[in-house]
C-alpha positions as CSV (number, residue, x, y, z in Angstrom):
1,X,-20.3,52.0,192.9
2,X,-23.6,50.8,191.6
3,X,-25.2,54.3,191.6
4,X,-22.3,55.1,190.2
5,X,-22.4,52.2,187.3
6,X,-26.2,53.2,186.8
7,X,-26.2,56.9,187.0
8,X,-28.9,56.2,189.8
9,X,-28.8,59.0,193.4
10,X,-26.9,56.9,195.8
11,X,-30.0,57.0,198.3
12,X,-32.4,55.7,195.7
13,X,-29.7,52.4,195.6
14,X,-29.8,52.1,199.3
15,X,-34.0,52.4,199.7
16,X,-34.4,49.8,197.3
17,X,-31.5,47.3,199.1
18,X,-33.5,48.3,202.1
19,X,-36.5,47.3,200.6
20,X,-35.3,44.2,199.3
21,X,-33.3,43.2,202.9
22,X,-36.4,44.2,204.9
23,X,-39.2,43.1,203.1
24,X,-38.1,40.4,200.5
25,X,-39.8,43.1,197.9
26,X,-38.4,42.8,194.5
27,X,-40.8,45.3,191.9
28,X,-42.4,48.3,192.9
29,X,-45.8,48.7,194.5
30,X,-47.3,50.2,191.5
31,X,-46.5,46.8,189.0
32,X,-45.3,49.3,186.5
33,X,-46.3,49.5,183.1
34,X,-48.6,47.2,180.5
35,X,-45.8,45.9,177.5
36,X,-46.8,47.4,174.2
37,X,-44.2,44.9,172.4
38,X,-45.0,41.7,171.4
39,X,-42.1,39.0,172.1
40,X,-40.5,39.2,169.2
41,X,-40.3,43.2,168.7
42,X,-39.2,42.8,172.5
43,X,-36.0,40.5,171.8
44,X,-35.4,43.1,168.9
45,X,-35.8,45.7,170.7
46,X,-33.3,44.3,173.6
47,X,-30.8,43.3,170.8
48,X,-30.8,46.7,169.8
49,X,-29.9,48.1,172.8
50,X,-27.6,46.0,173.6
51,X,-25.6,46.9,170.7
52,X,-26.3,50.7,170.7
53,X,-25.8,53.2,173.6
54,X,-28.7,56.5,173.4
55,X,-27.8,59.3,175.4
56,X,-31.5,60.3,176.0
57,X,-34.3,58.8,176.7
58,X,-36.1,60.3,173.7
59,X,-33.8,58.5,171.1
60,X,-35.1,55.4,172.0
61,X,-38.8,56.1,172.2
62,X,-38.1,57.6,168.7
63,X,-36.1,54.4,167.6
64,X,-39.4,52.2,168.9
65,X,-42.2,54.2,167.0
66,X,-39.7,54.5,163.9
67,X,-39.3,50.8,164.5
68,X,-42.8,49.1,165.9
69,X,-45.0,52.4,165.1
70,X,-46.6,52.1,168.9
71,X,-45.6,55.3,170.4
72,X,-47.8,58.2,170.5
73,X,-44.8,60.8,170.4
74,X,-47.0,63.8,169.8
C-alpha cells in the first residue's frame, strides 16, 4: 500500500525497509543535495505544496524560480 500511496515500484519500498531493518540506515549514501532555500523560502515553499498538488515535476521547479528566482531552468 505505501508504493501504492507514493506512486513509488513496490521493490524500491522493500530495499529501503531492508535497508533500514538491516543496517539502521535512514538517508542515502550519497547525502543528497546542497538546499538552495533559505528557511523562510523553505517553510513557503512547503506551505505551498501542502496546499497545491503539481502533476509534474517541472511545475514545481517552475513555481520555485517564478517564486525564489534560484533555478537555472534553461
Amino acid at each position: 500500500m505505501i508504493a501504492v500511496a507514493l506512486l513509488l515500484h513496490e521493490t524500491s519500498i522493500i530495499r529501503n525497509i531492508d535497508d533500514y531493518i538491516d543496517k539502521q540506515k535512514l538517508f542515502p549514501k550519497s547525502g543528497g543535495s546542497q538546499c538552495h532555500l533559505n528557511e523562510e523560502q523553505t517553510e513557503l515553499l512547503i506551505a505551498h505544496l501542502t496546499e497545491m498538488t503539481h502533476v509534474h515535476t517541472y511545475q514545481i521547479c517552475c513555481y520555485i524560480n517564478d517564486q525564489f528566482t534560484i533555478l537555472s531552468l534553461g
